[in-house]
C-alpha positions in Angstrom: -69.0 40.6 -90.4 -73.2 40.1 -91.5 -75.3 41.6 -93.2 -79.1 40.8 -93.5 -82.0 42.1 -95.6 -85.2 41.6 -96.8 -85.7 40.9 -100.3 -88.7 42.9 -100.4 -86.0 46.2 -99.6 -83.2 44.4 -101.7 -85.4 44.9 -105.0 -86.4 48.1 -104.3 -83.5 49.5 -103.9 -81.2 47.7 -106.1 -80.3 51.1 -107.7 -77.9 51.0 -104.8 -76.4 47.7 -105.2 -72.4 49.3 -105.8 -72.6 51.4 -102.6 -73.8 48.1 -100.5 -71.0 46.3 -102.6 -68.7 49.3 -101.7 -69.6 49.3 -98.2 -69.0 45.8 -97.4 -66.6 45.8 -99.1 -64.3 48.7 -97.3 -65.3 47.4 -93.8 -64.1 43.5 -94.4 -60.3 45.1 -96.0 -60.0 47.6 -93.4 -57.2 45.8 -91.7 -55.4 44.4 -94.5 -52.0 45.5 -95.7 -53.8 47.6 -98.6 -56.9 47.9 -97.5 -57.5 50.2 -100.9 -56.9 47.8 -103.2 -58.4 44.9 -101.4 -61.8 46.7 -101.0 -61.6 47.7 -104.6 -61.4 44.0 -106.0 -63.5 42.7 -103.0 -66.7 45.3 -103.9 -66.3 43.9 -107.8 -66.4 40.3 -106.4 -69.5 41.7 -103.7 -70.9 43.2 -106.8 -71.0 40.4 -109.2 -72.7 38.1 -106.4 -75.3 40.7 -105.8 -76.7 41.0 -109.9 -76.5 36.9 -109.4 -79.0 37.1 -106.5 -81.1 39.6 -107.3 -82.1 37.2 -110.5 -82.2 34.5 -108.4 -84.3 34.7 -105.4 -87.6 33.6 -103.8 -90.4 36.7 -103.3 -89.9 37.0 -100.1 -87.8 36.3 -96.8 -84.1 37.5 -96.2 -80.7 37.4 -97.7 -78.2 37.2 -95.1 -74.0 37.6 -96.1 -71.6 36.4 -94.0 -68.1 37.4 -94.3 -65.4 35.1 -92.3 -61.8 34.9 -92.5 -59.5 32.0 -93.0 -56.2 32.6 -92.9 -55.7 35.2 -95.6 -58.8 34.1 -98.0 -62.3 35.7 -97.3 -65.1 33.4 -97.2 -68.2 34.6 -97.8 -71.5 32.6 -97.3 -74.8 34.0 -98.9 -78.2 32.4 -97.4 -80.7 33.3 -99.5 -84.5 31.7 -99.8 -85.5 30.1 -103.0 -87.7 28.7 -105.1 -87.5 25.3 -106.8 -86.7 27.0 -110.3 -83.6 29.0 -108.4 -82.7 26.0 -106.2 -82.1 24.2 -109.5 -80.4 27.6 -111.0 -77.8 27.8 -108.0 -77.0 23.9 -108.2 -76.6 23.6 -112.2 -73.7 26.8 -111.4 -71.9 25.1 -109.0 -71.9 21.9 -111.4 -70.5 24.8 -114.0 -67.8 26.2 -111.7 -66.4 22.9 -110.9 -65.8 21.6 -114.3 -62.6 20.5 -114.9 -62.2 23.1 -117.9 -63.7 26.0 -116.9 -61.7 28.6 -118.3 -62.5 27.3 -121.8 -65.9 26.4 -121.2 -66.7 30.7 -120.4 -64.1 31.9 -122.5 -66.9 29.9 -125.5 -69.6 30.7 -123.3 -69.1 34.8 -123.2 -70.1 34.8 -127.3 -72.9 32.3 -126.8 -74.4 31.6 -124.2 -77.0 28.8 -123.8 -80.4 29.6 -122.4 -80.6 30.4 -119.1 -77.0 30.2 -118.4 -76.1 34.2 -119.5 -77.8 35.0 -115.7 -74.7 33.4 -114.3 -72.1 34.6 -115.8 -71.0 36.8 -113.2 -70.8 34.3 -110.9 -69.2 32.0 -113.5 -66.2 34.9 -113.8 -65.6 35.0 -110.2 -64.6 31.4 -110.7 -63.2 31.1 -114.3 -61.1 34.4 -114.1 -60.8 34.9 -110.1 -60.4 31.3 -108.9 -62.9 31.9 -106.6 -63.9 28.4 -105.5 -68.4 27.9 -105.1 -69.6 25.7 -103.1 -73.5 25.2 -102.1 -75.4 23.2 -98.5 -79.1 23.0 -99.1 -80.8 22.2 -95.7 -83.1 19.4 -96.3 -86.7 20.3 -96.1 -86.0 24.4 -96.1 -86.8 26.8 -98.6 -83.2 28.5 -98.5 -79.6 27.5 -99.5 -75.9 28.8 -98.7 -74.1 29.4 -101.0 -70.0 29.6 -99.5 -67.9 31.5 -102.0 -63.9 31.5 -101.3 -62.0 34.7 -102.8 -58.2 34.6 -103.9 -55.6 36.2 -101.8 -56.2 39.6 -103.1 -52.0 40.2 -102.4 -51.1 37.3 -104.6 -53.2 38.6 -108.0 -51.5 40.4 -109.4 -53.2 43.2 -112.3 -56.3 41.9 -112.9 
C-alpha cells in the first residue's frame, strides 16, 4: 500500500494526523490474524513517524509512505524532501538508533534531552522500546531521502 501528499496539505491539516495514522493503519492489518490489535500498535508506530516528519521537512514537495511486507514484519519507507538542516537531522537519528546501547542512552535522554535531539524522540522510541530497526538511502544530488523503518512482529510483543 502508498500514500502520497503534499506537504503544503500535510501542514494544514495536521489536526488530522491520528485519523491518517488510524487509516493506514487499519488498511495494512486488515488481513492479519488480529487485525484489531495489529492496527492499534501499527497507528501508534504511523503516529510517532508523522510528529517526526512534520518537524522535519522541506517547504514544499511530497511525502510519499510506502508500506511492504516481508514475511511477517511491515516495512515502511517514508520519502520525504529536505533541506540541508533536516538531511543532517534524519542522519544524526539513524547514527542514534544504531548505537549499541540504545535503551540506556533514551532511558537518560527522556529527563534531558540535549538540544535538538527532544524532536526525535519519537522516532528514537520506536527503536529503543519497539526494536524497530531505521535505516536511511539519500540519492546523491536530490533534495529528498527514504527513510526504511522495519516494525516488530506485532504477534510476538507481547503487552506493551
Amino acid at each position: 500500500m502508498a500514500a502520497r501528499f503534499t506537504v503544503g496539505g500535510f501542514a494544514r491539516e495536521w489536526g488530522h494526523c491520528h485519523l491518517l495514522a488510524n487509516y493506514l493503519a487499519r488498511y495494512v492489518s486488515a488481513n492479519e490474524g488480529d487485525p484489531e490489535r495489529h492496527a492499534t500498535l501499527l497507528s501508534t508506530f504511523i503516529n510517532e513517524l508523522l510528529e517526526v516528519i512534520y518537524r522535519n521537512h522541506a517547504a514544499d514537495g511530497q511525502i510519499e509512505l510506502i508500506f511492504r511486507k516481508r514475511g511477517r514484519h511491515v516495512i515502511l519507507q517514508i520519502t520525504l524532501p529536505v533541506t540541508e538542516q533536516n538531511r543532517v537531522f534524519y542522519r544524526m537519528a539513524v547514527q542514534i538508533v544504531n548505537q549499541p546501547d540504545l535503551k540506556s542512552w533514551y532511558r537518560a535522554r527522556l529527563e534531558d534531552p540535549a538540544d535538538g535531539e527532544d524532536t526525535m524522540l519519537g522516532l528514537l522510541e520506536l527503536a529503543a522500546v519497539y526494536t524497530c530497526t531505521l535505516t536511511i538511502s539519500e540519492p546523491p544530488g536530490q533534495d529528498r531521502l527514504s527513510l526504511f523503518l522495519e516494525l516488530p512482529e506485532v504477534d510476538d510483543m507481547g503487552e506493551v
